[in-house]
C-alpha distance (Angstrom), angle and dihedral (degrees) to the residues before:
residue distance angle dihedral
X1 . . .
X2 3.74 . .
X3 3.59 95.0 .
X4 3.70 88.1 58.6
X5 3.58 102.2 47.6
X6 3.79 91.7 75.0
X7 3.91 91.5 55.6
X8 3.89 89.2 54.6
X9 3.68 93.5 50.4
X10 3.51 91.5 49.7
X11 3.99 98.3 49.9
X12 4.01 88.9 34.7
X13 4.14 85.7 91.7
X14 4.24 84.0 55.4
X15 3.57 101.2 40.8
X16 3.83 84.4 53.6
X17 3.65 77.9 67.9
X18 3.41 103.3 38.5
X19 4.15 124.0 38.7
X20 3.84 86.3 -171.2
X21 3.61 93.8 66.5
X22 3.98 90.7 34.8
X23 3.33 84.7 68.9
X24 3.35 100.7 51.6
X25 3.75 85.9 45.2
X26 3.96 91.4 60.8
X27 3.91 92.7 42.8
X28 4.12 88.7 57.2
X29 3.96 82.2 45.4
X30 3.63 89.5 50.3
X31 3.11 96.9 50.6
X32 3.53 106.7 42.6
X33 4.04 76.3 55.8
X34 3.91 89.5 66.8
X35 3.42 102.8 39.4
């Protein structure tokens, strides 16, 4: 999950602008939760 926490940070400052991709953002953060 570490390697993905950079990629969230880096789109947070987009997703702010878009919820679709926010959600998407939080999926991929989900997910690199579970596995």
């Amino acid at each position: 999950m570490n390697s993905l926490m950079p990629k969230t940070y880096s789109i947070s400052p987009i997703t702010l602008n878009t919820p679709a991709i926010s959600s998407v953002a939080m999926a991929a953060s989900v997910a690199g939760e579970l596995l």
